[in-house]
C-alpha beads as a LAMMPS data file, in Angstrom:
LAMMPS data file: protein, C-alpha beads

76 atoms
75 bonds

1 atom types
1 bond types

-500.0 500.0 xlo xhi
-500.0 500.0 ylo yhi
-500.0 500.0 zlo zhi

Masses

1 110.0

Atoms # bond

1 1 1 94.514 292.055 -47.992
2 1 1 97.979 292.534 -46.417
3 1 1 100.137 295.587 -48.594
4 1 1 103.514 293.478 -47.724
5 1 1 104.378 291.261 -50.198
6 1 1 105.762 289.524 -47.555
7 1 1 106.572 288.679 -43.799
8 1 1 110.155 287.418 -44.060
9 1 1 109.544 285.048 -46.818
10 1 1 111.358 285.014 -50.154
11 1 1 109.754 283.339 -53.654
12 1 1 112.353 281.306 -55.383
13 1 1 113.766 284.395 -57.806
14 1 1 113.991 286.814 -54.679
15 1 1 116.141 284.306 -52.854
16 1 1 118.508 283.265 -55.881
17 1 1 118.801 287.159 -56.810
18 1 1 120.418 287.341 -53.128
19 1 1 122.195 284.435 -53.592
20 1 1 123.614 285.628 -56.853
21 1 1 124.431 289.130 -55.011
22 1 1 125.726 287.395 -51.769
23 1 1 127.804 285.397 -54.183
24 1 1 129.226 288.385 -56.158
25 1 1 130.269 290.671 -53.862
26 1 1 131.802 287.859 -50.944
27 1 1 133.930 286.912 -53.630
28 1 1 135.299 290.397 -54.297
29 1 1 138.976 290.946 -53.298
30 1 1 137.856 293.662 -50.788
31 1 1 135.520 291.786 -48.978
32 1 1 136.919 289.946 -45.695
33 1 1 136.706 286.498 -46.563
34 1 1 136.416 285.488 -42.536
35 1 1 133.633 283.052 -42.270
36 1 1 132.042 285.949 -38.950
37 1 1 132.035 288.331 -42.147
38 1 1 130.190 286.106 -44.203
39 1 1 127.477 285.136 -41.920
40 1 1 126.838 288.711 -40.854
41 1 1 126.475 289.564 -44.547
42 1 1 124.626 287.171 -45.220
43 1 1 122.095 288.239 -41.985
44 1 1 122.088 291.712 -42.605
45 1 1 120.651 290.516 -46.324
46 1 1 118.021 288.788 -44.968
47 1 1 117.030 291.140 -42.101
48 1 1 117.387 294.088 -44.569
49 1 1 114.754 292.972 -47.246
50 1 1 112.352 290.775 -45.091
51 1 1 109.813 292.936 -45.684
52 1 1 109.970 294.582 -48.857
53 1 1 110.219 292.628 -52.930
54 1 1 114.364 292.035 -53.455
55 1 1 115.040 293.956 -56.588
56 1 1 118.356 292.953 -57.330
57 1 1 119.271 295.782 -59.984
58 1 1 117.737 298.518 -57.513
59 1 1 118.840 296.901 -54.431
60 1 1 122.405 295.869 -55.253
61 1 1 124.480 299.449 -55.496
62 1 1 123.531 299.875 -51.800
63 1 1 123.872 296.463 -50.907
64 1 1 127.897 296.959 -52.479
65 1 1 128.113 300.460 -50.527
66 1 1 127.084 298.752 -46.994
67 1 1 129.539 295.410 -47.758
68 1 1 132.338 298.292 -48.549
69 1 1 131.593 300.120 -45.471
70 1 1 131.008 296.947 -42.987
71 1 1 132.472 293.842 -44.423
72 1 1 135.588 294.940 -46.374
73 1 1 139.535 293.406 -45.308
74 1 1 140.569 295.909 -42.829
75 1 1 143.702 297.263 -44.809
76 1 1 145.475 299.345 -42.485

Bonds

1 1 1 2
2 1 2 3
3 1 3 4
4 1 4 5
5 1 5 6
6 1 6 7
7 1 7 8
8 1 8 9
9 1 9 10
10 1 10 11
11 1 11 12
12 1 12 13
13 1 13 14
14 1 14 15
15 1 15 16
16 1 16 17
17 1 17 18
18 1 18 19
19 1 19 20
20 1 20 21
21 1 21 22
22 1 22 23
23 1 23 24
24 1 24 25
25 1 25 26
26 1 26 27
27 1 27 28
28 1 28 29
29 1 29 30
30 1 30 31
31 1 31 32
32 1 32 33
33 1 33 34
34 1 34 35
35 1 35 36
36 1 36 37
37 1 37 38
38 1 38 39
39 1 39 40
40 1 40 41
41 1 41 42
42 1 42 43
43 1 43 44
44 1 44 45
45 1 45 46
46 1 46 47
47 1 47 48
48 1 48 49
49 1 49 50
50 1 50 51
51 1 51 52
52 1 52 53
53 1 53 54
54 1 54 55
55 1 55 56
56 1 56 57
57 1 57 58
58 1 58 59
59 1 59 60
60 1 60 61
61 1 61 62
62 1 62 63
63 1 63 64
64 1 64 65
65 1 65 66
66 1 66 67
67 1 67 68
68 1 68 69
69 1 69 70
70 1 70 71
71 1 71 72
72 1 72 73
73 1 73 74
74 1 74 75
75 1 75 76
């Protein structure tokens, strides 16, 4: 018996949790709205949690900190 829950496969929940938290935080006013920025985001999700159960209410205050630190509007 394999101790991943999974290889890079999401149940239905684990997929609309990201979903909901892609959602969220691409709609914030700090987030570059730039369709690049959205597809990276949206890769660095998947690539980040491929191997390991989504929790979105464990997962999300770090998913916020690397958005804020990668995909935010350059304001300068």
């Amino acid at each position: 018996m394999c101790s991943q829950t999974h290889k890079g496969a999401f149940d239905p929940e684990e997929l609309g949790a990201l979903q909901s938290v892609f959602n969220e935080l691409t709609a914030q006013p700090w987030f570059d709205a730039s369709d690049d920025a959205r597809e990276n985001f949206a890769k660095y999700l998947f690539d980040t949690f491929a191997h390991t159960t989504f929790d979105p209410d464990k997962h999300r205050p770090v998913i916020e900190a690397s958005a804020r630190i990668f995909y935010a509007k350059d304001t300068f």
